[in-house]
VEXDREN-2710 file (C-alpha; in Angstrom, 1 decimal):
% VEXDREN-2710
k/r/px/py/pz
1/UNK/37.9/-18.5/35.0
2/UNK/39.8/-15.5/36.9
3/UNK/40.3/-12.9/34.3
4/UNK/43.5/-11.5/36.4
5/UNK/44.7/-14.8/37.2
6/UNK/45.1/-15.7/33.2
7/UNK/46.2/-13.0/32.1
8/UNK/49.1/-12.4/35.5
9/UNK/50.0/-15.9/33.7
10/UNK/50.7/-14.8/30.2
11/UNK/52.1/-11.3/31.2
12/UNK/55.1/-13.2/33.8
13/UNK/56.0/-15.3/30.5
14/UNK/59.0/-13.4/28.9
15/UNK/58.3/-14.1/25.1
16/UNK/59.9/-11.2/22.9
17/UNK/59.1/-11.2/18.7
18/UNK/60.8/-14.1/17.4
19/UNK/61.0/-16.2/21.5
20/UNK/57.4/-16.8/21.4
21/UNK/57.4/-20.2/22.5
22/UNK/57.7/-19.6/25.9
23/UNK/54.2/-18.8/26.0
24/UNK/53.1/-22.3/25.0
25/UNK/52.8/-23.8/27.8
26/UNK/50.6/-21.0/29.7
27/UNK/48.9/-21.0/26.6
28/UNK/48.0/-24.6/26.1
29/UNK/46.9/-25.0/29.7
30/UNK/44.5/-22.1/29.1
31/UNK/43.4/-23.1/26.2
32/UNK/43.1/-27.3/26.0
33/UNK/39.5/-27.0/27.3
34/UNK/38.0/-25.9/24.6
35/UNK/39.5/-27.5/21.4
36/UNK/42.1/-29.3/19.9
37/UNK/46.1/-27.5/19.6
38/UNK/48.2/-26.8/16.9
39/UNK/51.6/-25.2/16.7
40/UNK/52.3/-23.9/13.0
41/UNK/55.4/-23.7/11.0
42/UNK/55.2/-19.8/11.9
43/UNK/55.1/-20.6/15.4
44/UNK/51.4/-19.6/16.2
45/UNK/49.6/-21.2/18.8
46/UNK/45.9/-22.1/16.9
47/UNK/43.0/-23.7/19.2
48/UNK/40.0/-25.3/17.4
49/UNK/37.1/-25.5/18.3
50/UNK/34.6/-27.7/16.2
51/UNK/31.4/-26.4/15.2
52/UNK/28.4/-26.8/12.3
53/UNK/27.8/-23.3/12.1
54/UNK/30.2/-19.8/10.4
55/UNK/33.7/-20.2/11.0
56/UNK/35.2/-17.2/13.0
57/UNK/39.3/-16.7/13.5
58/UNK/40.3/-14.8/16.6
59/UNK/43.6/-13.1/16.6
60/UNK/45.9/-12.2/19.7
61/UNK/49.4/-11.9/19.4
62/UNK/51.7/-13.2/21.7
63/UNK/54.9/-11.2/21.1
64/UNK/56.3/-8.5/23.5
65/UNK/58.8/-5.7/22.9
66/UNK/62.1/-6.2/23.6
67/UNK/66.0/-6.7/22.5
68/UNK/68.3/-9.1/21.1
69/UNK/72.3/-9.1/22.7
70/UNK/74.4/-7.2/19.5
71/UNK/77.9/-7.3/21.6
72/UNK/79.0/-8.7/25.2
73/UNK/81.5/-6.1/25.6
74/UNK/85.3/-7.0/27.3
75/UNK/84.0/-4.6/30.6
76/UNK/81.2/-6.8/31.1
77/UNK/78.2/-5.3/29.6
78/UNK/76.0/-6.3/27.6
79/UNK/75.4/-4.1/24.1
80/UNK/71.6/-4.4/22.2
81/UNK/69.3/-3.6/19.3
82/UNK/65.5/-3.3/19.7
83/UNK/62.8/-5.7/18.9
84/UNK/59.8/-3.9/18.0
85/UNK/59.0/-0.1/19.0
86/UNK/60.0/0.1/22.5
87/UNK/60.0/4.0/24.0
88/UNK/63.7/5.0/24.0
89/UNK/62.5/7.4/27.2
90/UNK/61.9/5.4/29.5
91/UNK/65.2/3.1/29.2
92/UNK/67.8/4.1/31.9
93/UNK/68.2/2.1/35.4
94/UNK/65.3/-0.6/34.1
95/UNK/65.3/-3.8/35.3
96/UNK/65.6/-6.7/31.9
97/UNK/65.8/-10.1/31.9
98/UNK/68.4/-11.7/29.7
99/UNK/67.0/-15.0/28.0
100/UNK/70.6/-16.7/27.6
101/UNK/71.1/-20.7/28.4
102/UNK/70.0/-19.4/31.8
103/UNK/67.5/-16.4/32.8
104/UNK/70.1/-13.4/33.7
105/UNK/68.7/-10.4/35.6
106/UNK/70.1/-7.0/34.6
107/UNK/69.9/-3.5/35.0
108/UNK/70.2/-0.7/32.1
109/UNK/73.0/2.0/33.0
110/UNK/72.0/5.3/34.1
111/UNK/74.6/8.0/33.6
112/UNK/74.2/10.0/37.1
113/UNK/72.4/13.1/36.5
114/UNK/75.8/14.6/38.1
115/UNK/78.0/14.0/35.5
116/UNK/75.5/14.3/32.6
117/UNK/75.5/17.2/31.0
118/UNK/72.5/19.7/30.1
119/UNK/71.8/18.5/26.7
120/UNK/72.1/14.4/27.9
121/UNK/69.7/15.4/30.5
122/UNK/66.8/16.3/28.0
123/UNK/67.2/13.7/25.3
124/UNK/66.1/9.5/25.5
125/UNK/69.3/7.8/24.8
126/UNK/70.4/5.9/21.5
127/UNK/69.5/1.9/21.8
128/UNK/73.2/1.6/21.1
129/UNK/74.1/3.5/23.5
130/UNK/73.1/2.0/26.2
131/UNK/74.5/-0.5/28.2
132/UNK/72.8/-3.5/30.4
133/UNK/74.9/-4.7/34.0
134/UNK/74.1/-8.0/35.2
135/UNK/77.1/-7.8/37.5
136/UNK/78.6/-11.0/36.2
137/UNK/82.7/-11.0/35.0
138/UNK/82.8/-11.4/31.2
139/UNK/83.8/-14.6/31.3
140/UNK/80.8/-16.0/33.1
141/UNK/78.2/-13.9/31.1
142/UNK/80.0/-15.2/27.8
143/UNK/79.2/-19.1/28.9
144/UNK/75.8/-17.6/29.5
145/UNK/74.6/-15.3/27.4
146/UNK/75.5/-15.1/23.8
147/UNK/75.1/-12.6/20.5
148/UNK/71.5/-13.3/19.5
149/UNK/69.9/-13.7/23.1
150/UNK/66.8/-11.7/23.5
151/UNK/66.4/-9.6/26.2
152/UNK/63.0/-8.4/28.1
153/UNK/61.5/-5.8/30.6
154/UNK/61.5/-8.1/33.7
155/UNK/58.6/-9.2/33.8
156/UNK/56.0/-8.2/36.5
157/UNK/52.5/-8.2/37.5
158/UNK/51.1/-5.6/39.7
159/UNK/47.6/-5.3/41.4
160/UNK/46.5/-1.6/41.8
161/UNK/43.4/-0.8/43.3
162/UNK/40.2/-1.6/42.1
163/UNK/40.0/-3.6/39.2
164/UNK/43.1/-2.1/37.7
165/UNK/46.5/-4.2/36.9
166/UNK/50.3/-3.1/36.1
167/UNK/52.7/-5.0/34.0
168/UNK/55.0/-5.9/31.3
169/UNK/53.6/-6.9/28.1
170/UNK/49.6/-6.1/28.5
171/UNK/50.3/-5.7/24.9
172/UNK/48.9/-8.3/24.0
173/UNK/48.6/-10.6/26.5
174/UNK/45.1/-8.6/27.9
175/UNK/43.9/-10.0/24.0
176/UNK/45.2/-13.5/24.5
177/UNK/43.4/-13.3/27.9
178/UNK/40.4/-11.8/26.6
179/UNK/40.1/-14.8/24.1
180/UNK/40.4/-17.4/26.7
181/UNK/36.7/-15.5/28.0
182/UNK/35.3/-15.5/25.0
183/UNK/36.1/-19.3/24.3
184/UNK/34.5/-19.9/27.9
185/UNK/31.6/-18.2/27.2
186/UNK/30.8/-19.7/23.7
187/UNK/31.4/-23.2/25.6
188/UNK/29.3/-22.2/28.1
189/UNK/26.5/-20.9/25.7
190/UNK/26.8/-24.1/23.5
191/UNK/28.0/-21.7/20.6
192/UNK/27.8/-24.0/17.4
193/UNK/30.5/-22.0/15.3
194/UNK/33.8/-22.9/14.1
195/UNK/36.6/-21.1/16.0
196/UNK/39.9/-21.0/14.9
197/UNK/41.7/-19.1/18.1
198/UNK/45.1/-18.0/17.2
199/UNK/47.8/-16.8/19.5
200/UNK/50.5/-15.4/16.4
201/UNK/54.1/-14.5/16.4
202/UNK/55.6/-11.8/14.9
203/UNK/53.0/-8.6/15.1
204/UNK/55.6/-6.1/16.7
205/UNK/57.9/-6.8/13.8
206/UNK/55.4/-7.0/11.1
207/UNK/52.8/-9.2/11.7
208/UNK/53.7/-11.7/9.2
209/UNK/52.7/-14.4/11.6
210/UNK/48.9/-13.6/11.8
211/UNK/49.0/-12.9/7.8
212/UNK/50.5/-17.3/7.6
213/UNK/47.2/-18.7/10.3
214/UNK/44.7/-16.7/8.5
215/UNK/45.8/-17.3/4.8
216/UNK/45.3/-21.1/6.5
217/UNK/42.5/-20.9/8.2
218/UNK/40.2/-19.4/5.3
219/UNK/37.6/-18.2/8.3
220/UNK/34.1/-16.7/6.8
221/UNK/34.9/-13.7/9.2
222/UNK/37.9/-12.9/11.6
223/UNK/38.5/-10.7/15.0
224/UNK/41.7/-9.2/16.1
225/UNK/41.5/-8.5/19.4
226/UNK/44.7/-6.3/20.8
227/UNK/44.9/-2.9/22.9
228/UNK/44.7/1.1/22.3
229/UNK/45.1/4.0/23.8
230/UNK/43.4/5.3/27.0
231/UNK/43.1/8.6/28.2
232/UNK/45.8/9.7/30.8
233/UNK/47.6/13.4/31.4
234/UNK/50.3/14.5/28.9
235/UNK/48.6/13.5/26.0
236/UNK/47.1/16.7/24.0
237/UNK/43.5/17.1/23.2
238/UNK/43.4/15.9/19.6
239/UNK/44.9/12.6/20.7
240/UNK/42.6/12.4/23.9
241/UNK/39.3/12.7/21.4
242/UNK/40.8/9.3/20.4
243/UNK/41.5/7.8/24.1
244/UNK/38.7/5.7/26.3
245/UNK/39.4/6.4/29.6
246/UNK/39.6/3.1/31.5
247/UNK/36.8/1.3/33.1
248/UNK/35.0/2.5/30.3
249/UNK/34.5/-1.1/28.0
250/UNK/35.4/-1.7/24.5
251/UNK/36.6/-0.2/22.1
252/UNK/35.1/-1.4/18.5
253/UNK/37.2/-0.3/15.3
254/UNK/36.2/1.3/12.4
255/UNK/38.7/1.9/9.5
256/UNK/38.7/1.4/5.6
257/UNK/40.7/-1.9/6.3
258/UNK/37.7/-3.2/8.5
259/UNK/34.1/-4.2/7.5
260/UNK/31.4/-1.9/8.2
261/UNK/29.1/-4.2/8.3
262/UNK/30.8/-5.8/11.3
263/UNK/31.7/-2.7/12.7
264/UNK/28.0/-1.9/12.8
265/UNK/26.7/-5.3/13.7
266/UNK/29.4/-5.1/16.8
267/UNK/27.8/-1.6/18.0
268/UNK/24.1/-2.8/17.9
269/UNK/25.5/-6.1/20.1
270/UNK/27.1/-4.1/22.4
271/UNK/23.8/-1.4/23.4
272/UNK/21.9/-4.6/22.9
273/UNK/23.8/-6.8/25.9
274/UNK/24.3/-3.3/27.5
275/UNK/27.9/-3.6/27.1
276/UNK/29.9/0.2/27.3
277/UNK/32.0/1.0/24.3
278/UNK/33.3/3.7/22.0
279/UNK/34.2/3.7/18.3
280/UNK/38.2/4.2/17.4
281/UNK/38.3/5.8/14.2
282/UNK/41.5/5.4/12.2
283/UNK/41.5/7.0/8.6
284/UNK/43.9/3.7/7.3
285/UNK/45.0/1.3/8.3
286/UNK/45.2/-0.1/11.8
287/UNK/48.4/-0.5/12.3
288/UNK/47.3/-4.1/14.2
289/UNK/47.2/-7.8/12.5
290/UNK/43.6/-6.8/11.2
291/UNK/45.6/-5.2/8.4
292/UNK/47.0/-8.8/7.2
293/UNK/44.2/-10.8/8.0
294/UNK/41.8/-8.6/6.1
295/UNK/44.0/-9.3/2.7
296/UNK/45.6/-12.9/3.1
297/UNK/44.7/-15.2/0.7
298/UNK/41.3/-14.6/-1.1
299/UNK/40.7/-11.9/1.9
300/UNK/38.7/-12.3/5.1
301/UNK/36.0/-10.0/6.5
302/UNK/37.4/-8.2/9.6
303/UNK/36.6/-6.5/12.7
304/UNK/38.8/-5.2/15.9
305/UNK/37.6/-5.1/19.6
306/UNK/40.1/-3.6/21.9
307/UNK/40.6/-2.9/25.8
308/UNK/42.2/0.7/26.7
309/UNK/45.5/0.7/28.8
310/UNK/47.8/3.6/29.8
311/UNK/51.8/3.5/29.4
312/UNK/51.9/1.4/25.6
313/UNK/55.1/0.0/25.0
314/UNK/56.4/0.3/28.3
315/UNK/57.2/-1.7/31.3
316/UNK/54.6/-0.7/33.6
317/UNK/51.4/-0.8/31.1
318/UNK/47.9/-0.7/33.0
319/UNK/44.5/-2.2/32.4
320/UNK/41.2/-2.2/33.7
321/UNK/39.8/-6.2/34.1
322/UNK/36.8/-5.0/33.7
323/UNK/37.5/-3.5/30.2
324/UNK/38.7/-7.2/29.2
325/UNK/35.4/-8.7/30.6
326/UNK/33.6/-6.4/28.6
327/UNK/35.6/-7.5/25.5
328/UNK/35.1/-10.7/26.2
329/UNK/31.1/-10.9/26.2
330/UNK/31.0/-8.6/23.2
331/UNK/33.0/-10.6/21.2
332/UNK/31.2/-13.9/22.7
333/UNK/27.3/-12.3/22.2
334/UNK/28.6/-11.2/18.4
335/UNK/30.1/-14.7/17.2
336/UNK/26.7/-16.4/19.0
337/UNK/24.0/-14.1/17.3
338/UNK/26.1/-14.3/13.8
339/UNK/26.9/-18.4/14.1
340/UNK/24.0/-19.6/11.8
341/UNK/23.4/-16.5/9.3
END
């Protein structure tokens, strides 16, 4: 498989928290290869894959940041409340699509910097304060669009140079994509484990989806794969002690949530297969679906792999493929040396 060419296909699907399906169909022609396909009552998107030996769950969610439409306003524009934490700062003059009985591309007012006034010019504006323009009359955008309609970044995928990407939503699609990889590689391998491969709904709102396929699943361990922080100017030097820059592999978690004995059984993989990594240390939780999955139901054993990228939470994220490749065989060489114990 083409690493960048999977994941360009999950990151040009517009699927904000609670419009998740919209990813199906990428997903299931991703995924159909390599076991059979469930959608849930929650909404996740499980693939199983068969097996004789431990049963592993892999976690990637498939929500994005975004809106939902609060008001079509009588001038035309279109009034919203956020889905998720998206970064208030970098709002004004972005390009959104507007998921309504047809796709609507819009643009978020800017107040010219002429007629704003020294205090508007330093502060991110209130979510309801601003305003999205698709340029349609009221009347046609009320036959379009309606109160409830979620509303996305526009969704792009940019190559930079080098291995390195740009787009909307490499939270989380660079997990999803990184899971495809690693159920390649255990089919290529002939891995005999169980894999329960779940794509869930809900994590930027809560994560209540994840917390629903692992509660089912009952795996003997589970991985949740999704991104963190790299390095990158204008972030202060306690924060940077905690940033990977890119190109530099994995990052394997280690917090109270998450077993140690994973977390240590991941490290000595990775120098093993030569694979370049760093240990995020949170002092609590994660703030990811490892946090669920690690309690639901009688409680599973959990671990968190993650690929850096710059720009979280905004519409012009960036990732390093090879960070996700290195994900990927980490992840694949940890379930294969752990199937049969």
């Amino acid at each position: 498989m083409s690493m960048k060419r999977v994941l360009e296909s999950f990151c040009l699907c517009g699927a904000p928290a609670g419009s998740e399906s919209a990813l199906y169909d990428a997903a299931r022609r991703e995924m159909s290869a390599f076991g059979t396909i469930e959608i849930d009552k929650r909404g996740n998107f499980i693939c199983t894959k068969q097996g004789s030996g431990k049963h592993f769950l892999l976690d990637a969610h498939m929500d994005q940041i975004g809106f939902v439409v609060t008001s079509i306003e009588e001038n035309g524009f279109l009034k919203l409340a956020k889905v998720g934490g998206i970064d208030r700062r970098i709002l004004p003059s972005l390009e959104v699509e507007v998921q309504g009985k047809e796709r609507v591309f819009g643009v978020i007012a800017c107040k010219p910097p002429h007629l704003a006034d020294e205090k508007e010019k330093d502060k991110a504006p209130k979510i309801e304060d601003i305003a999205v323009d698709t340029g349609l009359p009221v009347q046609e955008l009320k036959r379009i669009v309606a109160i409830g309609d979620r509303v996305v970044l526009k969704p792009h995928f940019t190559a930079l140079l080098g291995e390195r990407v740009s787009a909307t939503a490499l939270d989380d699609r660079a997990g999803m994509a990184i899971i495809v990889r690693v159920m390649q590689l255990l089919q290529e391998q002939g891995s005999h484990a169980k894999v329960s491969a779940v794509f869930s709904v809900g994590e930027e709102v809560g994560g209540k989806g994840a917390d629903n396929a692992s509660f089912a699943a009952t795996a003997d361990e589970a991985i949740v794969v999704d991104v963190s922080f790299a390095s990158q100017p204008q972030v202060d030097s306690a924060h940077q002690n905690a940033c990977m820059p890119l190109g530099g592999g994995a990052f394997i978690g280690a917090a109270p949530i998450l077993n140690q004995q994973m977390v240590k059984k991941l490290i000595a993989c990775a120098e093993k297969n030569g694979i370049d990594y760093q240990v995020e240390v949170m002092g609590g939780k994660t703030g990811t679906n490892a946090d669920g999955i690690a309690t639901a139901k009688y409680g599973t054993k959990t671990a968190m792999v993650s690929p850096p990228i710059r720009n979280m939470h905004t519409g012009v994220e960036i990732a390093d493929i090879g960070d996700l490749e290195q994900c990927a065989k980490l992840i694949a060489a940890y379930i294969i040396s752990e199937e049969e114990k």
